[in-house]
ZAVEX-283491 format. One record per residue (C-alpha): residue in three letters; x, y, z. Coordinates in pm, whole numbers, padded with zeros to 5 digits, always signed. Example, Ala and Ser with C-alpha at 12.3 -4.5 7.8 and 13.67 -1.06 7.14 Angstrom:
% residues 2
ALA+01230-00450+00780;SER+01367-00106+00714;
//
This chain:
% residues 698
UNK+00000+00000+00000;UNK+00111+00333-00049;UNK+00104+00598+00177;UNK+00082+00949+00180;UNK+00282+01168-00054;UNK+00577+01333+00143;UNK+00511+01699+00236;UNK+00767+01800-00029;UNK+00596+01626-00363;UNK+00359+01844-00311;UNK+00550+02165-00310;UNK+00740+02049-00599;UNK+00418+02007-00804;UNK+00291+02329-00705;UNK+00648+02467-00857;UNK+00610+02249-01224;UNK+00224+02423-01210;UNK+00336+02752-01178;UNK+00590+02711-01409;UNK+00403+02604-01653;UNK+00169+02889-01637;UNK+00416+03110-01652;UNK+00531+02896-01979;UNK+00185+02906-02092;UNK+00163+03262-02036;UNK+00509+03372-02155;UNK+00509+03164-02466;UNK+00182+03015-02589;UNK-00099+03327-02484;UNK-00220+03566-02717;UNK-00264+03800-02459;UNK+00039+04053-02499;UNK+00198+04068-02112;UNK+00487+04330-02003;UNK+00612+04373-01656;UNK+00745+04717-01536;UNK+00978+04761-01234;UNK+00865+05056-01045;UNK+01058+05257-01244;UNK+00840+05155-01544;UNK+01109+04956-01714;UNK+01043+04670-01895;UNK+01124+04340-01679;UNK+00977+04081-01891;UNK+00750+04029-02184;UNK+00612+03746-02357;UNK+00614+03611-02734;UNK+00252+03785-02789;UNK+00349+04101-02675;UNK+00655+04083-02881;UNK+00448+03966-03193;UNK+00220+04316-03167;UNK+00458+04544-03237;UNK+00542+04408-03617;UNK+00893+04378-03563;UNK+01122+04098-03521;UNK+01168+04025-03141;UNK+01430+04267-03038;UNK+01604+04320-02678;UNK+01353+04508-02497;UNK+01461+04462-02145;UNK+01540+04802-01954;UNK+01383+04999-02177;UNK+01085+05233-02136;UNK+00771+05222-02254;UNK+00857+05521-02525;UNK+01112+05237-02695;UNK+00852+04977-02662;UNK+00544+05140-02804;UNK+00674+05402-03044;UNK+00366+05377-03252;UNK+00129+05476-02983;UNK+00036+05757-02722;UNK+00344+05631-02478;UNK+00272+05936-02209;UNK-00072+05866-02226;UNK+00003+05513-02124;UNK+00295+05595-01881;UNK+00046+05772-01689;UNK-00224+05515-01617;UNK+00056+05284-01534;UNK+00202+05532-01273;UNK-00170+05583-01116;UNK-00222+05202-01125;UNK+00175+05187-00905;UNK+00128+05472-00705;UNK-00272+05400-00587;UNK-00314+04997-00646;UNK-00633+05049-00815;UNK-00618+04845-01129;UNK-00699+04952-01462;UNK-00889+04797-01703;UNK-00983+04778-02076;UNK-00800+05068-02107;UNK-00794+05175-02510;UNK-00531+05340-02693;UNK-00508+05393-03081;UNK-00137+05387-03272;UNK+00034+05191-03529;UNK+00294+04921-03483;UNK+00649+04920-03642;UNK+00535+04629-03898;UNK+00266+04854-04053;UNK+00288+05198-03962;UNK+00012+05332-04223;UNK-00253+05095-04029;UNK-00379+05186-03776;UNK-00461+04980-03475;UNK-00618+04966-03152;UNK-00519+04798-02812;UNK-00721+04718-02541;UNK-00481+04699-02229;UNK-00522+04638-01822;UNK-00288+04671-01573;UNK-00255+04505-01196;UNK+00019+04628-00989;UNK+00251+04333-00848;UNK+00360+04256-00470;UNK+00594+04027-00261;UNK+00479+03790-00019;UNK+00447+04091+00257;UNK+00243+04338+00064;UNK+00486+04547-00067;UNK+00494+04667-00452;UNK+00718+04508-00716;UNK+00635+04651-01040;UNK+00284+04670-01253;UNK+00227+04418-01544;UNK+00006+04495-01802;UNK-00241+04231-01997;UNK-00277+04396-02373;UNK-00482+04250-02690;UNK-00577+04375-03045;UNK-00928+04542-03067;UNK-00893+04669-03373;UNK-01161+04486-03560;UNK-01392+04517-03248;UNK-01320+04945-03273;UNK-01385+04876-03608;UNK-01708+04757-03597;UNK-01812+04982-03328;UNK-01747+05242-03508;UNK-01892+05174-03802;UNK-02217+05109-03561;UNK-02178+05420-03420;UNK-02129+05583-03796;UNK-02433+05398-03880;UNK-02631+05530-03546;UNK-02495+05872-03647;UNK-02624+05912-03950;UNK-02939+05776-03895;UNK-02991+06042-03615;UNK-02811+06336-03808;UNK-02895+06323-04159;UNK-03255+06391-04314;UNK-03363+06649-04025;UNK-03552+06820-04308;UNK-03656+06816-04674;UNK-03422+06994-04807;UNK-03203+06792-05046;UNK-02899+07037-05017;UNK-02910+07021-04652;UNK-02951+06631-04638;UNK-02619+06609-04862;UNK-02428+06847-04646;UNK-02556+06631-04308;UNK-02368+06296-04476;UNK-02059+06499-04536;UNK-02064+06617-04157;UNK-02091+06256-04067;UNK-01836+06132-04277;UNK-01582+06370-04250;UNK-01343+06277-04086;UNK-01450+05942-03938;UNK-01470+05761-04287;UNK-01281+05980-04531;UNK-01070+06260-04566;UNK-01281+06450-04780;UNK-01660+06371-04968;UNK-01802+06542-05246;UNK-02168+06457-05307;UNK-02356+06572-05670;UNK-02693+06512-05838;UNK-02878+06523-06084;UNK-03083+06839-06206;UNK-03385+06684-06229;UNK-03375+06559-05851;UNK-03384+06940-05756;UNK-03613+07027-05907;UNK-03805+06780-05765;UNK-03873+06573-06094;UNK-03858+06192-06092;UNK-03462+06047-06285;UNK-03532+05804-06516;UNK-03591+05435-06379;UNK-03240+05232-06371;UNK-02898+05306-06499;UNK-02865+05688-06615;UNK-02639+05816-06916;UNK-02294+05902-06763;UNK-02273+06219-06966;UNK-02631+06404-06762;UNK-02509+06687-06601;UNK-02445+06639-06209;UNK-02489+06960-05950;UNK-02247+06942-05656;UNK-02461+06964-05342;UNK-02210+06928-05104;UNK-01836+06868-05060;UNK-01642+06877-04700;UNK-01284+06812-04643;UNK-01093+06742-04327;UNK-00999+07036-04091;UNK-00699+07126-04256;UNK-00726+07143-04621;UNK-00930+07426-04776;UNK-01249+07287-04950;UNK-01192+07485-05248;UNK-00900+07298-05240;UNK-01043+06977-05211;UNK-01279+06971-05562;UNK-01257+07083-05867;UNK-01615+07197-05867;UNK-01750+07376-05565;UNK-02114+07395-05431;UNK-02373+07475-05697;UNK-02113+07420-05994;UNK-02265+07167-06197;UNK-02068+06897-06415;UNK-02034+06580-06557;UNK-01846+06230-06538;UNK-01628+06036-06844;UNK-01794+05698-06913;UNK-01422+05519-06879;UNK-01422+05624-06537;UNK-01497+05473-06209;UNK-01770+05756-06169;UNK-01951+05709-06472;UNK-01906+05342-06457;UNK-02095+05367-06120;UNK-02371+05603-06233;UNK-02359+05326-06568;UNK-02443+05010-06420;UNK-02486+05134-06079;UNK-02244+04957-05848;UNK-01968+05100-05625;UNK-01645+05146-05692;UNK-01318+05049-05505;UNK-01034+05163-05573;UNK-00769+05057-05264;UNK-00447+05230-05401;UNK-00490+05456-05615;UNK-00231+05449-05919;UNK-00161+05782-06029;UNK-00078+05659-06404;UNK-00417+05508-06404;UNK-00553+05514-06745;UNK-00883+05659-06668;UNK-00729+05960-06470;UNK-00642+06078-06865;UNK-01041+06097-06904;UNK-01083+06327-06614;UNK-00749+06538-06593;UNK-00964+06803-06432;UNK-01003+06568-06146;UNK-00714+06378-06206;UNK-00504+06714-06139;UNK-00682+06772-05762;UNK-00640+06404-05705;UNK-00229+06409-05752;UNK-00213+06741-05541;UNK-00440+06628-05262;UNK-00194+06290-05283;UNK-00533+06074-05278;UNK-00434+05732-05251;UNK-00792+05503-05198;UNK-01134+05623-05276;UNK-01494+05494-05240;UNK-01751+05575-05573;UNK-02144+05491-05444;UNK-02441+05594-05690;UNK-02717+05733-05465;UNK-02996+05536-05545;UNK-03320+05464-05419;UNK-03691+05303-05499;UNK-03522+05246-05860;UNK-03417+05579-05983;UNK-03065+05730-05957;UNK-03022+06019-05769;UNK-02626+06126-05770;UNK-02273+06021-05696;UNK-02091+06028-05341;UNK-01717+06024-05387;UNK-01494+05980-05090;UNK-01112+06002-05022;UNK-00830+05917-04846;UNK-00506+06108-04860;UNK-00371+06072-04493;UNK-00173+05833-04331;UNK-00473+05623-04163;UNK-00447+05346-04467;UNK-00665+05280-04756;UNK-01040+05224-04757;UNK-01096+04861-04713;UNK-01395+04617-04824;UNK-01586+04715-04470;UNK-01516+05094-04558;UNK-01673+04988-04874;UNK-01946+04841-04687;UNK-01993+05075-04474;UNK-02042+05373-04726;UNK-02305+05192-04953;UNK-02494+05156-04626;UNK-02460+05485-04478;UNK-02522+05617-04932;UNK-02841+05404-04895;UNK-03030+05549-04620;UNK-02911+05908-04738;UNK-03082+05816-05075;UNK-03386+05792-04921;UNK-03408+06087-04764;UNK-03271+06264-05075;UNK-03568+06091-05277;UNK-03828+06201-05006;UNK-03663+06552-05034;UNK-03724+06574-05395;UNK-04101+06430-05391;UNK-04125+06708-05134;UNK-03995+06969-05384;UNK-04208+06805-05679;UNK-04511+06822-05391;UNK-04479+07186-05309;UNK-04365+07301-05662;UNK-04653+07164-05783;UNK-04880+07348-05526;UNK-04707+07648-05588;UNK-04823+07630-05891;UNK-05144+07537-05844;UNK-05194+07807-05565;UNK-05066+08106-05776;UNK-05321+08015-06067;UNK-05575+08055-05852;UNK-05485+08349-05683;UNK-05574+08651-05915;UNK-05320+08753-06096;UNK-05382+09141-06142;UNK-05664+09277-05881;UNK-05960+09465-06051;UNK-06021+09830-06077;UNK-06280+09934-05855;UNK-06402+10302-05716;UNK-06436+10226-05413;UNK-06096+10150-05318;UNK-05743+10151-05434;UNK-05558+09835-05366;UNK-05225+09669-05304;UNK-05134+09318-05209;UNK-04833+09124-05077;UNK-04696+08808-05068;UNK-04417+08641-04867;UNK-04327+08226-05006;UNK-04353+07946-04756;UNK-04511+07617-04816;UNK-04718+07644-05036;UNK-05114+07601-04941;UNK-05404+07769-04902;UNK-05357+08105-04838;UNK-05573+08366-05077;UNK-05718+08711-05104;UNK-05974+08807-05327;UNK-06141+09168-05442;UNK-06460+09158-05591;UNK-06661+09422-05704;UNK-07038+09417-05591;UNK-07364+09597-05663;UNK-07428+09986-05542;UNK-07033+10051-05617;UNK-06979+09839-05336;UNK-06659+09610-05306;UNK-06557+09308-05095;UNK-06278+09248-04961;UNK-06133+08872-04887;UNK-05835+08710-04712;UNK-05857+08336-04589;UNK-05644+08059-04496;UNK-05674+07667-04559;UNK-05583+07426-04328;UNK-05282+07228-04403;UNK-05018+07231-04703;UNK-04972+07088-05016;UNK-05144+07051-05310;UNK-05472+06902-05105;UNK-05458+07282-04972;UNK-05413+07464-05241;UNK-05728+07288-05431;UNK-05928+07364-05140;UNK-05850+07719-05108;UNK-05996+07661-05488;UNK-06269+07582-05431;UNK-06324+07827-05121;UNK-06245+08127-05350;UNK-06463+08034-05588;UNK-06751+07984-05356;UNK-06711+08244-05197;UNK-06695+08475-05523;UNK-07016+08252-05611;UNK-07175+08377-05288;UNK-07063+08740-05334;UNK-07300+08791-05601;UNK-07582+08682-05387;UNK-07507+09041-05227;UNK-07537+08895-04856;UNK-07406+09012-04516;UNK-07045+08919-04421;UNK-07187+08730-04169;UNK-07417+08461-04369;UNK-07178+08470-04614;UNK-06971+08298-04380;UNK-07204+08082-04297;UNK-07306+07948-04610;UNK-06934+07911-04670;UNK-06884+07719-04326;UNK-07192+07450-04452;UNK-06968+07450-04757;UNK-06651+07319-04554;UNK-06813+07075-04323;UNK-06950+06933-04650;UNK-06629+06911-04842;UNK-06483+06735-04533;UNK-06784+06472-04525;UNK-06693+06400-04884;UNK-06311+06396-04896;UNK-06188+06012-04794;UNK-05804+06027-04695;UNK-05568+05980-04950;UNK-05398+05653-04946;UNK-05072+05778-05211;UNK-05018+06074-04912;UNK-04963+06075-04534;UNK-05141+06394-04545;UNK-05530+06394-04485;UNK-05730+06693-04702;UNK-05769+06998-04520;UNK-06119+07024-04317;UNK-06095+07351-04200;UNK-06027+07732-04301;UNK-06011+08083-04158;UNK-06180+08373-04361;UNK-06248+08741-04273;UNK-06491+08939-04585;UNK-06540+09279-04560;UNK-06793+09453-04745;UNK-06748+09839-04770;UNK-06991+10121-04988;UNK-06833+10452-05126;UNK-07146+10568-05115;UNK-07231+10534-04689;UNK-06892+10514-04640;UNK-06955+10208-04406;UNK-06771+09886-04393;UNK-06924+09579-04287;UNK-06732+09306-04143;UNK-06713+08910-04009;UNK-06449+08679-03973;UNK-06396+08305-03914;UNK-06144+08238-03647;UNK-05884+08461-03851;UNK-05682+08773-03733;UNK-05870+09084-03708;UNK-05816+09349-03956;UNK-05595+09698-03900;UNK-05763+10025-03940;UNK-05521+10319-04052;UNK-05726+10612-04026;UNK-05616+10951-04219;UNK-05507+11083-03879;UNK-05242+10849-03782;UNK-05366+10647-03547;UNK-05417+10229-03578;UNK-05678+10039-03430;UNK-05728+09738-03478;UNK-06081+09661-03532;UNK-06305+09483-03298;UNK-06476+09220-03491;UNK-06637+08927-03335;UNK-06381+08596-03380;UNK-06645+08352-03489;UNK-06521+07966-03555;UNK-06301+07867-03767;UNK-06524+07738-04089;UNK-06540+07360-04065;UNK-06518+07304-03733;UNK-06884+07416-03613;UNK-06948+07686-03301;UNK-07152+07950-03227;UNK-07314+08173-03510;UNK-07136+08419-03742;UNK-07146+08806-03584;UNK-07124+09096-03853;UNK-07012+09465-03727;UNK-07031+09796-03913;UNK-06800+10050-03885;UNK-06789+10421-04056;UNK-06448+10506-04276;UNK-06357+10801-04353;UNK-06259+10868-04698;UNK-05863+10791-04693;UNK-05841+10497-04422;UNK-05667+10217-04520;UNK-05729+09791-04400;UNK-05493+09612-04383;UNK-05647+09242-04401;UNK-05367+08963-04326;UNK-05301+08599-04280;UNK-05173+08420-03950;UNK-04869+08360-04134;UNK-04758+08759-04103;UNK-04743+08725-03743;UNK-04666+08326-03644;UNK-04353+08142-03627;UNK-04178+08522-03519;UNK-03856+08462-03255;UNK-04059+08730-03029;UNK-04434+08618-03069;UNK-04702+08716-03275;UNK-04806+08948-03007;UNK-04454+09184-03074;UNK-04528+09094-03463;UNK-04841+09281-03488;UNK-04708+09560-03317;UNK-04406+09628-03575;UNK-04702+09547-03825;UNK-04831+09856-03676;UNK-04551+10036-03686;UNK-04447+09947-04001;UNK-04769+10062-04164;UNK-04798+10417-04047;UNK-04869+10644-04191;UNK-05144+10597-04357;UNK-05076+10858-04708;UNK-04723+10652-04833;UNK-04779+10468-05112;UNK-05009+10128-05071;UNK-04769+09901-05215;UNK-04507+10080-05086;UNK-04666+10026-04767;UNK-04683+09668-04830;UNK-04321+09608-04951;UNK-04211+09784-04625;UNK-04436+09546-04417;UNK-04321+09263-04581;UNK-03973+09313-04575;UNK-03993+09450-04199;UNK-04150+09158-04080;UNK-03947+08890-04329;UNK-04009+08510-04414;UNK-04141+08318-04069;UNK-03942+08106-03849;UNK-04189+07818-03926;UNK-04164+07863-04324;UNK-04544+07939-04323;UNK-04652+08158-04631;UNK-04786+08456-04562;UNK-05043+08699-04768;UNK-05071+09076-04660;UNK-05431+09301-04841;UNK-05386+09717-04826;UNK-05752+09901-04944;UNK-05766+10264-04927;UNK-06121+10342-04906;UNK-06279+10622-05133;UNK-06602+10759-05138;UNK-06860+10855-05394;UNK-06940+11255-05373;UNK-07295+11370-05339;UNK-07303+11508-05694;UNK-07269+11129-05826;UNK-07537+11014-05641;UNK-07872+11095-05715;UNK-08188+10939-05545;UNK-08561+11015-05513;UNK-08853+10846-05348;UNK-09193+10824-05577;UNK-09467+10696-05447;UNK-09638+10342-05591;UNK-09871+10510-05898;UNK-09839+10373-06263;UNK-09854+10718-06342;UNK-09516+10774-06157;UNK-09327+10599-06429;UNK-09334+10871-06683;UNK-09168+11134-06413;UNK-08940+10828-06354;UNK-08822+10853-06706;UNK-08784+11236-06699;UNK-08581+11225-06355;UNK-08333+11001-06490;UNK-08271+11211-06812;UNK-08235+11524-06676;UNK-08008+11369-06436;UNK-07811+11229-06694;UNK-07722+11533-06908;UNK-07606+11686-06574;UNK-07361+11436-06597;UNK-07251+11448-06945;UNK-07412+11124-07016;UNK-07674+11153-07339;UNK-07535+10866-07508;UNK-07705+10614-07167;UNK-08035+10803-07206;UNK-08248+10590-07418;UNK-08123+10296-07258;UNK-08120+10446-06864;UNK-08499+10545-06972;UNK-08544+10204-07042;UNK-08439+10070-06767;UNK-08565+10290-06501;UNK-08896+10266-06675;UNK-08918+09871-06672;UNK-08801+09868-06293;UNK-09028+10143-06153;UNK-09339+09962-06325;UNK-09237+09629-06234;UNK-09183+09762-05829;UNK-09558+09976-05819;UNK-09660+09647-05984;UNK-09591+09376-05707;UNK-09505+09639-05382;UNK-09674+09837-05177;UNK-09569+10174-05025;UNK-09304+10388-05135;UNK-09028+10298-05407;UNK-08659+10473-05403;UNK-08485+10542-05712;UNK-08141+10603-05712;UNK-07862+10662-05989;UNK-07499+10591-05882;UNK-07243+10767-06193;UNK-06864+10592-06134;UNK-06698+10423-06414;UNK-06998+10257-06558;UNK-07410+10403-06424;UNK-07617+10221-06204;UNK-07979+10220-06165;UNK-08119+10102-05868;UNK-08537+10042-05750;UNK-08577+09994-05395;UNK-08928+09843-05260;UNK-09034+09675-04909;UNK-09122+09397-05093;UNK-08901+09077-05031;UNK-09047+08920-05327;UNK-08750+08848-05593;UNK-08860+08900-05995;UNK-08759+08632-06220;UNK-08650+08667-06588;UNK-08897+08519-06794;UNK-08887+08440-07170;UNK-09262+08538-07292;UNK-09395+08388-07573;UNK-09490+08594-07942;UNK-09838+08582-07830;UNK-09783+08723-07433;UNK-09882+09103-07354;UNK-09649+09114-07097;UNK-09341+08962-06916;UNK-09046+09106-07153;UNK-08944+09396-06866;UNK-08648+09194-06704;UNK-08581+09059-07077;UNK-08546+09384-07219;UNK-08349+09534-06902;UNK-08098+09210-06903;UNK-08051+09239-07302;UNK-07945+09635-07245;UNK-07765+09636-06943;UNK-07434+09481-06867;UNK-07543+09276-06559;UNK-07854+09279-06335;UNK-07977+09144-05985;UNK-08122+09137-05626;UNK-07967+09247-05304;UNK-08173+09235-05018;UNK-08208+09471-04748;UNK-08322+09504-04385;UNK-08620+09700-04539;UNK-08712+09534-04846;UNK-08495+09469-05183;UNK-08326+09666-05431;UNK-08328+09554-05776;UNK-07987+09714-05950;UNK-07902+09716-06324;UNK-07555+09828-06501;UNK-07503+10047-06825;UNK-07156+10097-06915;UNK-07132+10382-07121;UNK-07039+10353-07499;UNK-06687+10401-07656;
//
């Protein structure tokens, strides 16, 4: 039997373990180990550590860490070893970036932890320091962190310049040395490139180019921002924009046979000493949008497959924001468009007021302003704004105008004009399913103010929908603005429409405006429509000089919200072209009827209107003593054209007939609407008024 082993067998086998650890560690690990005396001399290192540095093992024993590492940051090293001797408090995963001797235009990163050593009673030998290769793991953390970068940092807007110059920022200098970034023309402008592979020779604009702190970018292109120009066929950029697949080129050769296809580029390629570059087509949903080009010239190393990798990814999700920037552009271009052909384009001639109008780009919606000329001499006066933007907007605000100019001739109040528009809106909005090509829904709501004002009472009535109140510039100087009952916005339901009447005197100016003028301002709309104020006095400049100085005072909004700004400068008819009587309701009236209106109408110099004012006022007087009772007013109104107007308290309408060869009767409103330029109904608190037009002849 055999016994226990002696005491000393098992002190010897603790010896062969630890010596074979120490082989193990010394000779086989791929963990790179140095130990440092206190001094922070090299005591012993093993195979591994010797392998890192590229160089055939060399006597390294005594030296300092500045022989050992040339390659890398030795002070910044030296110092986390001294804290690590000085305190005991280990340090670990510690990460430095250099190169080693073997390869000194790689670059590479080491991960490294150090323990500080003791004797058997506590006290400090030396520190020894565990190190291994992290490149590829800083690598692909990087790249990550590129990737997470981007994502957060590039497509803030829809802006296709500014999407471009957020992937330079990104790229520059993590990836590459320098980027330049083009496109095509059609992509800003917001049309769509042809499907697939595009003709190498198509014009290019340069969007964006960046270049690494210390080279100059005009330097670093031959074509600078907004320069547009195109790529040889033979080259690695029109071979990419050909067939659409990157391009690596890992050393660069400068006798490369394509550089004599370019020598413009070629030429900034040999100065700049470029030795790698990337070539990605920006692509996306099947159509080409441009060409990213990157570069190395430093001494980091060449791009590499993962670089390569790397900046189709990060040229990827840039394409599609580039491609939703330019169906953006197409989108609002479009609207634009749309919106200004149905805006009027020149503003009618009216007595009543003069005008002026003003206009400051945004996005483009549903912003409008309208003057239409009414019965009586009377004009009305219209700004609104549709909900939303787009070209879902700027049809809406459409079909708004034209209701409302629809409605106009009706010869309502402000106020149930408003609300026949409002049952107009909550009607189009019943109608209108969402869109399923658009993530925006049609607008459903609008703001509106109408103003009606008469030269001849010099009174202004007014209502709005939820939209900012109008500014009164009297001849004085002094600005009010006016108090006119908000009502709801149209669409969205509420209390009824309130209408106020105000008197003007001849010379005042409104000033009818969108939200746009005053939102989105760094100091609030409050301070906004105080410089509007401001801005607008006095009231006897110029109207559009007025308005240029308003607009340009008050400048594009924070918020990029269009904005539409309506000056009137009220007039008003004199006595001596207005001329009214009241007759009372006898058939035998008519005839004095007749007589009134002549002699009134060679006071004014107009014989040429007589037979056809007699006409008129004849056929309108009978047709009022005929189906009213009480008094009738007759009233002649001389501006540009002559009005005739037959006032009753009657609130029955007449209605054009068409009487047959055999009728007696029934050919009045025939005969008036065959001589007159335009006739109608307005009716009144009292009764009606039935109006008729005669321009005079050339």
């Amino acid at each position: 039997m055999s016994g226990p082993a002696p005491h000393g067998g098992a002190d010897d086998r603790e010896r062969e373990l630890d010596r074979a650890i120490l082989a193990a560690l010394f000779g086989e690990s791929p963990v790179g180990l140095y130990v440092y005396d206190l001094d922070l001399r090299l005591m012993r290192y093993n195979t591994a550590a010797a392998e890192m540095r590229g160089v055939p093992s060399e006597e390294l024993i005594g030296r300092t860490l500045r022989d050992i590492v040339p390659g890398f940051d030795a002070a910044a090293i030296e110092r986390v070893l001294e804290g690590v001797r000085d305190t005991g408090e280990p340090a670990l995963e510690q990460e430095v970036k250099g190169r080693n001797l073997g390869d000194p235009t790689s670059e590479r990163v080491m991960s490294f932890s150090v323990l500080r050593l003791h004797d058997a009673e506590g006290r400090p030998l030396g520190v020894v320091t565990s190190t291994i290769d992290v490149t590829d793991r800083a690598r692909a953390r990087a790249r990550l962190d590129l990737i997470h970068a981007a994502d957060a940092r590039v497509g803030t807007t829809l802006d296709i310049a500014r999407t471009a110059r957020e992937l330079a920022e990104v790229v520059v200098p993590e990836l590459a040395d320098s980027v330049a970034i083009d496109v095509l023309e059609s992509v800003l402008k917001g049309e769509a490139p042809p499907a697939g592979a595009v003709d190498a020779r198509l014009p290019l604009r340069r969007v964006a180019l960046r270049a690494a702190p210390e080279t100059r970018e005009d330097e670093a292109g031959v074509y600078a921002v907004g320069e547009a120009s195109a790529f040889a066929a033979p080259t690695p950029y029109g071979q990419a924009l050909t067939d659409l697949r990157p391009r690596l080129i890992s050393h660069l050769d400068q006798d490369s046979s394509w550089l004599a296809h370019d020598p413009a580029r070629a030429d900034v390629l040999r100065a700049l000493g470029v030795h790698s570059l990337i070539v990605v087509p920006l692509a996306a949903r099947g159509v080409v949008l441009g060409l990213v080009c990157f570069y190395r010239w430093s001494d980091r190393g060449p791009f590499e497959e993962d670089d390569l990798t790397l900046a189709v990814e990060l040229c990827a999700r840039t394409a599609l924001c580039l491609d939703n920037a330019r169906r953006y552009v197409r989108e609002h271009t479009i609207a634009d468009i749309l919106q200004r052909s149905l805006l009027p384009s020149r503003l009618p001639a009216v007595t009543a007021v003069d005008t002026a109008h003003g206009y400051l780009p945004g996005e483009a919606g549903g912003e409008w302003f309208d003057v239409i000329p009414l019965s009586g001499a009377r004009v009305a006066l219209v700004v609104g704004d549709i909900e939303g933007r787009g070209v879902h907007a700027a049809v809406a605000m459409g079909r708004l105008r034209t209701a409302i100019r629809t409605l106009a001739v009706l010869d309502l109040t402000p106020h149930e004009t408003l609300a026949y528009l409002d049952d107009l809106v909550l009607e189009l909005a019943r109608e209108q399913a969402r869109p399923a090509d658009t993530s925006e829904p049609p607008p459903t709501s609008a703001t509106c103010l109408y103003a009606v004002y008469d030269p001849v009472s010099r009174r202004c009535a007014l209502a709005r929908a939820g939209h900012p109140p109008p500014l009164l510039l009297r001849p004085g100087g002094d600005t009010d603005v006016l108090d006119v009952p908000a009502g709801p916005v149209l669409g969205r339901g509420g209390p009824p429409f309130e209408g106020v009447e105000v008197d003007l005197p001849e010379g005042s100016v409104l000033a009818l405006y969108t939200h746009g003028l005053l939102t989105g301002r760094p100091d609030g709309p409050d301070a906004a429509l105080a410089r509007l104020r401001r801005v607008l006095a006095p009231a006897d400049r110029s109207l559009q000089d007025m308005c240029d100085t308003a607009l340009s005072a008050l400048g594009p909004a924070a918020l990029g919200d269009e904005a539409v700004l309506l000056l009137a400068r009220t007039r008003a008819l004199q006595a001596d072209r207005v001329a009214s009587w009241t007759l009372p309701a006898d058939p035998a009236i008519v005839a004095t009827a007749r007589t009134l209106a002549e002699r009134q109408l060679r006071t004014w110099h107009l014989p040429d209107l007589a037979f056809s004012a007699e006409l008129v006022v004849s056929e309108l007087v009978t047709n009022a003593i005929r189906h009213a009772e009480g008094p009738i007013t007759l009233r002649l109104i001389h501006e540009h054209t002559l009005i005739c107007e037959v006032s009753d308290h009657s609130s029955t309408a007449p209605r054009l007939r068409h009487a047959r060869a055999t009728d007696e009767g029934g050919r009045g409103l025939f005969l008036v609407a065959r001589t007159t330029q335009g006739w109608g109904t307005r009716y009144t608190a009292e009764g009606k008024t039935i109006w008729a037009r005669l321009q005079s002849p050339d």
